[in-house]
NUTIDO-136532 format. One record per residue (C-alpha): residue in three letters; x, y, z. Coordinates in steps of 0.001 Angstrom, whole numbers, plus 500000, padded with zeros to 6 digits. Example, Ala and Ser with C-alpha at 12.3 -4.5 7.8 and 13.67 -1.06 7.14 Angstrom:
% residues 2
ALA512300495500507800;SER513670498940507140;
% end
This chain:
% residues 463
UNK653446062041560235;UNK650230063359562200;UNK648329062761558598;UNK649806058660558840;UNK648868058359562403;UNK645276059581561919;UNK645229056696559115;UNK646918054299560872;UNK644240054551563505;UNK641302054578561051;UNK642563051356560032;UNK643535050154563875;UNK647071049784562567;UNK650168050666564690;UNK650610054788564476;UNK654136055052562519;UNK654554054869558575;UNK656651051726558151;UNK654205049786560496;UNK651712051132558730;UNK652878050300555188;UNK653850046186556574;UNK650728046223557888;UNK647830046824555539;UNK649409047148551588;UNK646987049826551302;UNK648884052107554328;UNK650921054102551559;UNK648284055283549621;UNK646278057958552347;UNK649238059807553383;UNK650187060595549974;UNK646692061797548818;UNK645126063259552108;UNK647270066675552510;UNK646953068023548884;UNK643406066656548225;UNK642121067773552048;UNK644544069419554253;UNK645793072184552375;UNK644421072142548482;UNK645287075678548179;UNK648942074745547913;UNK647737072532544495;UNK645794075619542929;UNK643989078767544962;UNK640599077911545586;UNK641005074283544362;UNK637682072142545899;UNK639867068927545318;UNK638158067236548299;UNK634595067197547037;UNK635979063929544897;UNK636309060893547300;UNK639420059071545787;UNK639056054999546198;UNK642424052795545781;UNK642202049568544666;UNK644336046328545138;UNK643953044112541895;UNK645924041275543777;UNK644822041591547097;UNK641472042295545643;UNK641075045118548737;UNK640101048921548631;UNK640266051862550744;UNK637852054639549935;UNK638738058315551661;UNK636083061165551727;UNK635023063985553239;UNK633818063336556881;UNK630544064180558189;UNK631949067051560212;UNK633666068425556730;UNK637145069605557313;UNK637253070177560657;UNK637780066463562045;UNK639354065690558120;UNK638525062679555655;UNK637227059877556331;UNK639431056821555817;UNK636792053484555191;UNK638079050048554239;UNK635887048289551218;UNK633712045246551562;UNK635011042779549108;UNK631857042871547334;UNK632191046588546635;UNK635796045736545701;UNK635066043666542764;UNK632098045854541321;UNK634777048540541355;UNK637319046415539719;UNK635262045061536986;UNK634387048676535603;UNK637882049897536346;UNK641092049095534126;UNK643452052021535185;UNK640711054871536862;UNK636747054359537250;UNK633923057646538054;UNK630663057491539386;UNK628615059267541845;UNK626982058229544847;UNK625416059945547224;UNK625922063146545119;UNK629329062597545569;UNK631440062125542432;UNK633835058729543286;UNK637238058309541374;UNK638370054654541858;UNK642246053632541067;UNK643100050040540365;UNK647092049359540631;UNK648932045916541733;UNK650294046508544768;UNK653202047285546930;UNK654732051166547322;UNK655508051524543776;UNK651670050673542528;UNK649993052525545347;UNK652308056042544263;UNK651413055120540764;UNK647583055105542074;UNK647934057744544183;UNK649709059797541100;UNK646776058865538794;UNK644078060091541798;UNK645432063278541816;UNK645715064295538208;UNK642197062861537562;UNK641078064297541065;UNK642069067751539460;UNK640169067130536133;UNK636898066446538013;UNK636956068842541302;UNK639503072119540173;UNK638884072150536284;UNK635031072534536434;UNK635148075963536854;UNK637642076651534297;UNK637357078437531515;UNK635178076390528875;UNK637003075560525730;UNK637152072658522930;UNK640270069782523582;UNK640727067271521334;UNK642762063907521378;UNK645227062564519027;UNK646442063237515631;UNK643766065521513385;UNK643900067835510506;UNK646728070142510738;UNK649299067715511644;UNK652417070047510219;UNK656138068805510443;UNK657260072555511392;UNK654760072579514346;UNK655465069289515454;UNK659095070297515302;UNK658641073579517265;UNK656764071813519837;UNK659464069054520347;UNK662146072640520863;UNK659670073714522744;UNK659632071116525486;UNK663664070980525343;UNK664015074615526197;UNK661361074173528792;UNK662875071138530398;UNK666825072926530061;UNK664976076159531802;UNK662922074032534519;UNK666184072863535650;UNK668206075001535384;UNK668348076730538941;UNK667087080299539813;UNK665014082025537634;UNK666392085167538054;UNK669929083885536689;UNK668618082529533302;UNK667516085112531663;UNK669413083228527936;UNK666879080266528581;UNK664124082376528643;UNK664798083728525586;UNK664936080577523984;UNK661944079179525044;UNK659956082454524201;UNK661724082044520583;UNK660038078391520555;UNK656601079405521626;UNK656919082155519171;UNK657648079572516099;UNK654506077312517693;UNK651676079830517737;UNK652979081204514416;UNK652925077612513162;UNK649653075893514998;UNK647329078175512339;UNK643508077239513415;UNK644736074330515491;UNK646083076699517879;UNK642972077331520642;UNK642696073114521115;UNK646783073130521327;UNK646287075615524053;UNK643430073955525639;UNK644931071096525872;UNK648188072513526892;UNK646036073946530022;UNK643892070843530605;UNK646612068093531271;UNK649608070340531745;UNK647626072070534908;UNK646538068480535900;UNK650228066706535136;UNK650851069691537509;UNK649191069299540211;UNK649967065593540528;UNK653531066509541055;UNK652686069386543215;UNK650300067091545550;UNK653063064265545824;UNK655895067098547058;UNK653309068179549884;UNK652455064665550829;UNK656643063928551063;UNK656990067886552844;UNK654342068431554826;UNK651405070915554196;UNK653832073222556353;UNK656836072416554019;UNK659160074796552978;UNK657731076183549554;UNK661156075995547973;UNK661276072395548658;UNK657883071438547543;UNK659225073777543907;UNK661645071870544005;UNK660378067842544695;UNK657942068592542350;UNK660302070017538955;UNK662683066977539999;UNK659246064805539488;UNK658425066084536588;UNK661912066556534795;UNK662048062508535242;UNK658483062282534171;UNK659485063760530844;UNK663123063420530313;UNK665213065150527236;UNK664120061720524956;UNK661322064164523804;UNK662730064356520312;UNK662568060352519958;UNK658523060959520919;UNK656433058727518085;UNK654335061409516682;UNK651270058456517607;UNK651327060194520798;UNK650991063713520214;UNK648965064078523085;UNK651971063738525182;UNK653542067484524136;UNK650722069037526353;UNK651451067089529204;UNK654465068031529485;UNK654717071414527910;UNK651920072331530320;UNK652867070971533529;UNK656704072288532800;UNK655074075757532090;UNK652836075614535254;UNK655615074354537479;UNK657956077411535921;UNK654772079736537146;UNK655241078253540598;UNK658771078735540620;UNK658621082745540051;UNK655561082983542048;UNK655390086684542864;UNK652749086482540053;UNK650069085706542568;UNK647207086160540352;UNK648404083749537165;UNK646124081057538664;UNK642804083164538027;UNK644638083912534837;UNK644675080459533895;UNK641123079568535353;UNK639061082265534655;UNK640974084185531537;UNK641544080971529917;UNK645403082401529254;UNK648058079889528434;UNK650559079099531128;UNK653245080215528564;UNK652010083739527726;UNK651690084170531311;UNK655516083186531721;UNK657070085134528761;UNK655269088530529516;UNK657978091386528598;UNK660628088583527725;UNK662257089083524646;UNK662891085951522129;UNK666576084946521227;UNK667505083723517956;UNK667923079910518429;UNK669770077438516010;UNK667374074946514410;UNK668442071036514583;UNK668144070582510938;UNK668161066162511857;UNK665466066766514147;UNK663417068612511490;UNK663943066365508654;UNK663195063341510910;UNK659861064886511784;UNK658772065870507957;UNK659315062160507347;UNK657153060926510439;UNK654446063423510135;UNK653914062077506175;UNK654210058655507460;UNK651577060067510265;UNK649170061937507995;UNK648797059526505507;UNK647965056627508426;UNK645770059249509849;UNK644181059855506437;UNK643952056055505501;UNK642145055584509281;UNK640133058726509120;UNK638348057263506129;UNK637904054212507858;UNK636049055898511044;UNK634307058293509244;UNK632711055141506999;UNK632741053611510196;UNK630067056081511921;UNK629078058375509095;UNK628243055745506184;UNK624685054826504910;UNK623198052146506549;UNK625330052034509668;UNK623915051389513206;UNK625258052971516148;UNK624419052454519922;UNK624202055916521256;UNK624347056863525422;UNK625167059076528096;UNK626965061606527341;UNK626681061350531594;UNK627570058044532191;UNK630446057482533889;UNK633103054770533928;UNK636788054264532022;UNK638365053411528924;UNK641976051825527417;UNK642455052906523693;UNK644555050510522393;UNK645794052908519168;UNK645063056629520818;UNK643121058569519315;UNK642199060555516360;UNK639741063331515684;UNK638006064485512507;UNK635334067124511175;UNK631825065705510356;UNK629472066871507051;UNK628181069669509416;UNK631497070390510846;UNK630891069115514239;UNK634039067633515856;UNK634394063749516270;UNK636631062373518715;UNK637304058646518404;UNK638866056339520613;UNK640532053231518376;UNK640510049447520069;UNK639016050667523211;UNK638560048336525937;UNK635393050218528258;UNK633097050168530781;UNK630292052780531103;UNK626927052873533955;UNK624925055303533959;UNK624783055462538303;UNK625510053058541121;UNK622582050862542325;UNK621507049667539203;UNK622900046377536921;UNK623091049421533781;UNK626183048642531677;UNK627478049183528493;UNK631190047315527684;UNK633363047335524811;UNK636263045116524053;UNK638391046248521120;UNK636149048780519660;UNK636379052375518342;UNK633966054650519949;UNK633333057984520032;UNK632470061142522834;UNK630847064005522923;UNK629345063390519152;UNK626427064960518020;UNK623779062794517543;UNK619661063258516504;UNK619649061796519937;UNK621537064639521885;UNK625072064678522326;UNK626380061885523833;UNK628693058506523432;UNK628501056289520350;UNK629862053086518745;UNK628521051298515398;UNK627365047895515749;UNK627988045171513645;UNK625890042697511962;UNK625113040118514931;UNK625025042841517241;UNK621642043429517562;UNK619358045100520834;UNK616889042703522245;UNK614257043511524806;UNK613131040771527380;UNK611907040894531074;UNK611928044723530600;UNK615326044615529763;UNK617233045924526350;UNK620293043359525668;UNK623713043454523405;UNK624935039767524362;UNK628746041154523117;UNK631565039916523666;UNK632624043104521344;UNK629842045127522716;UNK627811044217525435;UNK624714046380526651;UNK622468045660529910;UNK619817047839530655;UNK616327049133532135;UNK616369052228530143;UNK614216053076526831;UNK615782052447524367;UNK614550054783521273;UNK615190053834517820;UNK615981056791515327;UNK615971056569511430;UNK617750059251509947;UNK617237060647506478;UNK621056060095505888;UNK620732056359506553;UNK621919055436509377;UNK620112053554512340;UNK620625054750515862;UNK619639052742519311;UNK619468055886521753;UNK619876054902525583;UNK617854057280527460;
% end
């Protein structure tokens, strides 16, 4: 309540929540992101700096925003709560589809877009705190390779194990005291046994990725129990708000998941693990663990628990050795599509960043794929994008319906890419390099260095 009177009166609105939230539609969404992200961040993860990230929420409708930040005086007087100028509202809502970065000030920004009402200001509010983690808490974790989608290595035995896997987690998540479930343990120890025996090299990226959106699934749920209890809530309750979030998050229709979205197992594998952690937490240390060590929520867990024999669901299995052929052979018809797509002689590809920030909607997910010198590729398929390099300048690059990829090494550095077709063409006027679009559209004052590479392929290089 003291958090939704302070924002109340930032906004000169009457000092009680449901005046708040009939007065101003954007009322809901500081008291659910000001306590985790600035009050008391070491109840999301120890040591967490989750309020160097200003978090912006964003009205499509009402075509209004509210930005909160730290204040001048830091934590001591808390965030500052500052309505938008319309102006500033609609060049955030034309680079933002579901979440928008960029920096100002030296201040990273993460801007939400949602439609409105309670429902689409938790749903923002949700979003700024997972993505809040990815950019404040996980830069000083552990580097290690993710990638997105379905790849190489796509097995119907791990997929299965990983679907058990997230069954036994959910049945033990909910199950009640730790202490008096010592049979559900097992089982999911028996599961995570069968996945890192199955995962072969796959398994460090499963595990990073396991780490990298379960911890940040995680602390979303974690952040919206302390909002609802108070950062003086009773711990048991916050647990508890936050397993109830996430066992409706990702309900026991895990087996029916389309393989498509594979991504989907570390979400909630992780943040069930992680939540399980915080649950039993006389470990006091499994944070650092995590962080620092790089160790997978699930070893942490299982330490000196003994697997149980468990009895296989022999429908389940067969289901998923006829998906994952189904899914392999799309993923080998579209890898060879990609690959001639940004590999093949003759091909020219608009490289940037890799610092720009901005968002993206992949239309198909993703997929990911070794290169002739056995870099990684990660592509995004259909993606509808925006990408500038910093505020205060009309630099732009959009896509509409177009694969790209990050991270790829290029003769240019590593950095963003997508191929351009035929009328797609760079065009320098009034100092000024040009892509008209509408598939790809590129606006900026940058050089814009042309490389020929002995393999064949053109690139435009945005430096």
């Amino acid at each position: 309540m003291k958090t939704i009177r302070r924002v109340a009166a930032a906004l000169g609105l009457a000092g009680t929540a449901a005046t708040a939230a009939s007065a101003d539609p954007l009322a809901y969404f500081p008291p659910m992101v000001i306590p985790p992200l600035h009050e008391c961040p070491d109840l999301v993860w120890r040591g967490a700096p989750l309020g160097s990230v200003d978090v912006v929420s964003l009205d499509r409708g009402a075509r209004t925003g509210l930005r909160i930040g730290a204040g001048r005086d830091g934590a001591a007087r808390g965030p500052e709560v500052t309505p938008l100028a319309r102006e500033r509202v609609d060049e955030l809502l034309a680079r933002t589809q579901l979440f928008s970065t960029s920096e100002e000030g030296g201040r990273v920004v993460l801007a939400v877009a949602h439609d409105g009402g309670h429902a689409g200001e938790l749903l923002a509010a949700d979003t700024a705190l997972h993505e809040a983690f990815h950019l404040a808490a996980q830069r000083s974790f552990r580097a290690r390779e993710t990638r997105r989608g379905v790849g190489e290595g796509n097995t119907p035995e791990l997929r299965y194990f990983r679907r058990e896997l997230w069954g036994a987690l959910r049945r033990l998540t909910t199950a009640g005291e730790a202490a008096a479930r010592p049979a559900e343990f097992a089982a999911v120890a028996y599961w995570w046994e069968r996945v890192r025996e199955s995962a072969g090299a796959g398994l460090s990226q499963m595990m990073s990725l396991d780490i990298r959106e379960g911890s940040a699934e995680y602390a979303s749920a974690i952040g919206l129990a302390i909002s609802n209890a108070g950062c003086r809530g009773e711990p048991g309750r916050i647990v508890a708000e936050a397993t109830r979030t996430l066992a409706q998050r990702w309900p026991t229709s895990h087996a029916a998941l389309p393989i498509a979205r594979v991504d989907a197992e570390s979400y909630a594998i992780g943040a069930m693990a992680f939540v399980l952690l915080r649950q039993r937490d006389g470990q006091e240390d499994w944070e650092e663990k995590v962080q620092v060590h790089g160790e997978h929520p699930l070893d942490i867990l299982l330490l000196n628990v003994l697997p149980s024999e468990q009895p296989w669901d022999h429908g389940l299995l067969e289901r998923m050795r006829a998906e994952t052929e189904a899914s392999n052979q799309r993923y080998r018809e579209q890898r060879s599509a990609i690959a001639a797509e940004f590999l093949r002689h003759g091909v020219r590809l608009l490289v940037f960043g890799p610092d720009w920030r901005g968002s993206f909607t992949p239309k198909d997910g993703f997929i990911h794929f070794s290169d002739a010198a056995g870099s990684t590729v990660q592509v995004a398929l259909r993606a509808s994008a925006r990408f500038d390099p910093r505020r205060g300048t009309a630099d732009a690059v959009r896509l509409e319906d177009a694969n790209f990829a990050w991270n790829m090494e290029t003769p240019c550095g590593r950095g963003m890419a997508v191929a351009l077709a035929d009328g797609e063409v760079p065009a320098e006027k009034d100092g000024r390099v040009t892509i008209p679009g509408p598939r790809v559209t590129l606006s900026v004052d940058k050089a814009l260095v042309t490389v020929q590479e002995s393999a064949g392929r053109t690139l435009h290089c945005v430096r």
